[in-house]
N, C-alpha and C positions, 0 to 999 in steps of 0.2 A: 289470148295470153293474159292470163292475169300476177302480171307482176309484185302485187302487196303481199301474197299470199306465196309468191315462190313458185308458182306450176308453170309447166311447159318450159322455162327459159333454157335447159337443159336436154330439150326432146331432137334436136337434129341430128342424123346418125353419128357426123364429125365431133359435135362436142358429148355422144356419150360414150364414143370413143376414148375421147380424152380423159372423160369422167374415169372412164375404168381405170386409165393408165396412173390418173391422182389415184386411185383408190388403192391402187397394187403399190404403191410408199407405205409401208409398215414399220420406219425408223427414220434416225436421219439422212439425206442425200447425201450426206458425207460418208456414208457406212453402208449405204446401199448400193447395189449396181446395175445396171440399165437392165440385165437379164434379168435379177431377182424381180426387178418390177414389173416385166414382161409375163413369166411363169406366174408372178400373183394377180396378174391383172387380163391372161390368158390370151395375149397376142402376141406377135411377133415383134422380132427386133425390126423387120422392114416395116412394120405399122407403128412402131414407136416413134421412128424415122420421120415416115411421111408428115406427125404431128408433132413433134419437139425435134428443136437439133443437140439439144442436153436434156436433162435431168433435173437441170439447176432451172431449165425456163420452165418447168411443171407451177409451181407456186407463185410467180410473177404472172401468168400466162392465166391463170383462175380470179386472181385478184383485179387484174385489169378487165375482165370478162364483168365480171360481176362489177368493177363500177360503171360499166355504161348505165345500167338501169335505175341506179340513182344516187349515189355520187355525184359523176357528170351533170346527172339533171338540176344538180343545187344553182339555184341563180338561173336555169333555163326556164324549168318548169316548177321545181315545187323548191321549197325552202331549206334552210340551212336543217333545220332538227328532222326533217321528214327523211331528207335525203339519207343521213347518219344514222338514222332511226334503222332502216329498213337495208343499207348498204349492208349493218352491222349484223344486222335479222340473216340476212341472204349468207353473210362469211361465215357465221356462225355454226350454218349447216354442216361447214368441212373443218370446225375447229380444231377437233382432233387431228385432220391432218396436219394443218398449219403448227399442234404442238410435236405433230412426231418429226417430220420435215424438216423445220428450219433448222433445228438445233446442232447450228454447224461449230465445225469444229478448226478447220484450217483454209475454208473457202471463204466467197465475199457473202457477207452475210447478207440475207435475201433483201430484194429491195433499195439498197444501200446508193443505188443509182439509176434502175431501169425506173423503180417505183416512183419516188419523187419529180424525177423529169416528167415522164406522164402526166403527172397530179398537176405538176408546173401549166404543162404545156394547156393541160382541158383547160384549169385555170384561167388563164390570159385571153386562148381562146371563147372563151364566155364573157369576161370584161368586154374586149372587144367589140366578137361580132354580136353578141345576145342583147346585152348592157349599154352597149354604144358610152362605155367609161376608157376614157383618152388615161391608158398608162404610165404614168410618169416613171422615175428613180426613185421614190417612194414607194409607187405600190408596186413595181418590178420587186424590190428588195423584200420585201414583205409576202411576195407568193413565194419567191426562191426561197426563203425561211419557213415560214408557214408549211410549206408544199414537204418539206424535210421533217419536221414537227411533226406532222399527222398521219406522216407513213410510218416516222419511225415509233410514235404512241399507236397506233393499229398493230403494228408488228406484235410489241411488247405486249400489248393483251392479249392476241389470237397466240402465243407461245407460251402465253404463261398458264399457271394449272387454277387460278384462282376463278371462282363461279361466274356465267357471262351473266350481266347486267344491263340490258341492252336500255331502260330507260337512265339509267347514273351513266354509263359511259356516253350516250346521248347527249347526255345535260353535261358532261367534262368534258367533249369535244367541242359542245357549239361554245364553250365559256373560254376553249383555247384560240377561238379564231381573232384575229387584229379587229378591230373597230370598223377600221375605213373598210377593209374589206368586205366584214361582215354587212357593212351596209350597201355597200354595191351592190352584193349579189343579193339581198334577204328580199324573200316574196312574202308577202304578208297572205295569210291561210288563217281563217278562223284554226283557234286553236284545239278545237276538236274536230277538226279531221285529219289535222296532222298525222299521227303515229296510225291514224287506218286506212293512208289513202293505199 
């Protein structure tokens, strides 16, 4: 598997499965319907079943997929810019859908709760058991902010029409994260192999 480069992570039959079913979204979830995604995506409603129980967990359900490989890894294995570098590389690929999709109109707009807790949660979990960094009320308060911060700036650029920039949104992610935390998790990597690991 080689991850830097995006191949294979997508090859099990279950997640190209799923792949198809994000692919068959051709506007917003709010305007679409489980069938029309069905007929563009050429399975059934009992396969759509087996893999979402909505519509609406299509776009959360890709996004948390795609941070295990390196998101999560920030502060485990590789560093604050590598992680963002390459998260941002990976989301990229389905950017169009993330602009046709979210742009909800009377539901909870995507993220607004499943995303952030997630982000919360790997979070703390990496201080803890990775970092062996004892939590306090401080930096509790600071991932619960932070963790809402950087899903809801992901959001805003993967919906919006402006050009991806993946090393400037790189460099204005790692420059939004808190101090203390940034340094907890920050692995030091020669800085050129960063963006190619």
């Amino acid at each position: 598997m080689d991850l830097a480069h995006g191949n294979d992570i997508f090859e099990s039959p279950d997640i190209r499965t799923k792949m198809k079913i994000l692919h068959g979204v051709n506007k917003s979830l709010d305007q679409i319907t489980i069938s029309e995604i069905c007929a563009n995506a050429g399975v059934s409603r009992q396969t759509f079943y087996r893999h979402f129980e909505s519509k609406y967990d299509i776009p959360w359900w890709h996004s948390i997929f795609c941070r295990q490989f390196y998101l999560n890894e920030i502060g485990r294995t590789i560093d604050w810019e590598t992680g963002y570098y390459h998260h941002l590389r990976l989301i990229d690929q389905e950017r169009d859908f993330y602009r046709k999709s979210i742009q909800y109109s009377i539901n909870t707009p995507f993220g607004q709760t499943v995303m952030p807790e997630n982000r919360k949660t790997v979070l703390l979990e990496t201080l803890e058991r990775y970092r062996r960094v004892s939590v306090d009320h401080n930096m509790m308060f600071l991932v619960e902010i932070f963790s809402k911060l950087e899903c809801e700036v992901l959001n805003d650029w993967f919906r919006s029409d402006q050009p991806t920039n993946l090393a400037q949104w790189t460099d204005d992610l790692v420059s939004l994260v808190p101090d203390r935390l940034f340094r907890a998790l920050q692995i030091e990597v020669p800085s050129k192999v960063r963006r190619s690991v």
